[in-house]
N, C-alpha and C positions, 0 to 999 in steps of 0.2 A: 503595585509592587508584588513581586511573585513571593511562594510562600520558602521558594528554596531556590540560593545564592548558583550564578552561574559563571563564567568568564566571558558570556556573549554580550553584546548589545540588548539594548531591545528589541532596535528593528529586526536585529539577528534573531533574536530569540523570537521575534513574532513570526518572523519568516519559517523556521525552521518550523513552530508548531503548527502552523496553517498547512506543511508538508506533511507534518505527522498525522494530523488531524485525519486529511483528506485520506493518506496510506491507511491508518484505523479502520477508517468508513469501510474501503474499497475492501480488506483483508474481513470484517466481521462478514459483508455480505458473502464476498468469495467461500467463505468458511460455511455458511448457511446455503449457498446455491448446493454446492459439495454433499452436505448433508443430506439435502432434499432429494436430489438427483441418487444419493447413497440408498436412501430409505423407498424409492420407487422403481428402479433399474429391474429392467426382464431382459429377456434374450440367452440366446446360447452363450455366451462368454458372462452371463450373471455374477458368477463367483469372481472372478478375475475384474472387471469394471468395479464390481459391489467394492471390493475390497481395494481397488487402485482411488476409489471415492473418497472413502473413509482417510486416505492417506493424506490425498490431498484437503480436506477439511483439518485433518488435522496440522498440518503445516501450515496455514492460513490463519489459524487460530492462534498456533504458538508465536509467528511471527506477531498477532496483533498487540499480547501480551507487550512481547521486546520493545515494541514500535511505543505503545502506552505506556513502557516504563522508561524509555525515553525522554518520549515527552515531560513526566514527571522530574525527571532528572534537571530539566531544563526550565523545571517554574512552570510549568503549562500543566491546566488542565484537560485530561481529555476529554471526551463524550462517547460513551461506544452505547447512548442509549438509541434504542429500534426506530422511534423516528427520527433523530439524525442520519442514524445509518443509511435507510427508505432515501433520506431527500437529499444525503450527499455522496452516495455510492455511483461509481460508473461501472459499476456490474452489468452485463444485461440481464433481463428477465429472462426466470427461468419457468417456463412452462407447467402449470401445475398438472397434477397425474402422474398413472403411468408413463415411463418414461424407457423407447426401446434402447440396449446397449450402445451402438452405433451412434445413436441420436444423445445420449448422453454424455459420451467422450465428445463428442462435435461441440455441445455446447460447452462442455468445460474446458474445448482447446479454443473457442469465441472469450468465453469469461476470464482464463489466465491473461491472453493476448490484450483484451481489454484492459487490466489491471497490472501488466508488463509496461505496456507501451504508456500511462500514465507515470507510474514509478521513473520509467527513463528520463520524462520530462522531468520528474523532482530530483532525480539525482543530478543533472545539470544545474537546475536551480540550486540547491545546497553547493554545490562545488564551492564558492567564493562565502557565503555564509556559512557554515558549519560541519568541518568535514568525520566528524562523528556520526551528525545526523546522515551524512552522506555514505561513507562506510556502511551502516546500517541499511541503508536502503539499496545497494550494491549486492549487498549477501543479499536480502530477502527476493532481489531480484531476481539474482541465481538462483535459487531456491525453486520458484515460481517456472521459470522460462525451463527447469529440470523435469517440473511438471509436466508443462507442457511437450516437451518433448514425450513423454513416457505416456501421454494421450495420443497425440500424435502417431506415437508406433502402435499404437492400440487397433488404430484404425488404415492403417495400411496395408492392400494386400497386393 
């Protein structure tokens, strides 16, 4: 029995938080590759990646909050502890070191796409169970694929 009252089913409610769970995972590592790739970036456009990094960590993060107070909302608990995140994220790996500018927009226009194109699948899923949860992962979609875009032009010439 969950610890806070909702208007879903259960299987609803499992369904949604097995969505949420997974969006958490995906969003803490997103938030951590961002970082990583923040705190290593060289090249001529330094300034400008460094700080387009930081941005996107930090919308990855804020979303995971929303996404775990969600979950809460809904009687589920989350997990956003380092080995669930490790053994349920579909992040890719992110290369440790130095990391040149070029090469670190690439990877982080791989990691949004990877974490875009999973979301899409759960907002289809949510459509018929919960469309709160669904809402929810709609925005942070946009959010992401805005990202990606502003990577994207990063690396265009």
């Amino acid at each position: 029995m969950p610890v806070i009252d909702n208007p879903l089913s259960e299987r609803d409610r499992e369904a949604a938080g097995a969505a949420l769970q997974a969006t958490l995972a995906d969003l803490l590592d997103l938030s951590l590759v961002a970082k990583q790739a923040h705190w290593n970036v060289y090249g001529p456009r330094f300034r400008s990646v460094h700080v387009q990094l930081d941005e996107a960590a930090t919308v990855a993060r804020d979303h995971a909050d929303t996404v775990a107070e969600r979950a809460a909302a809904l009687g589920i608990s989350s997990d956003g502890r380092a080995t669930t995140v490790a053994e349920a994220s579909g992040v890719p790996a992110f290369a440790p070191g130095w990391t040149k500018d070029g090469d670190a927009v690439a990877a982080l226009v791989h990691a949004l796409s990877a974490v875009t194109g999973r979301l899409r699948g759960r907002i289809v899923a949510m459509g018929p169970v919960d469309v709160v949860t669904e809402d929810l992962l709609v925005g942070l979609t946009a959010d992401l694929e805005k990202q990606s875009w502003m990577f994207q032009a990063e690396n265009r010439v």
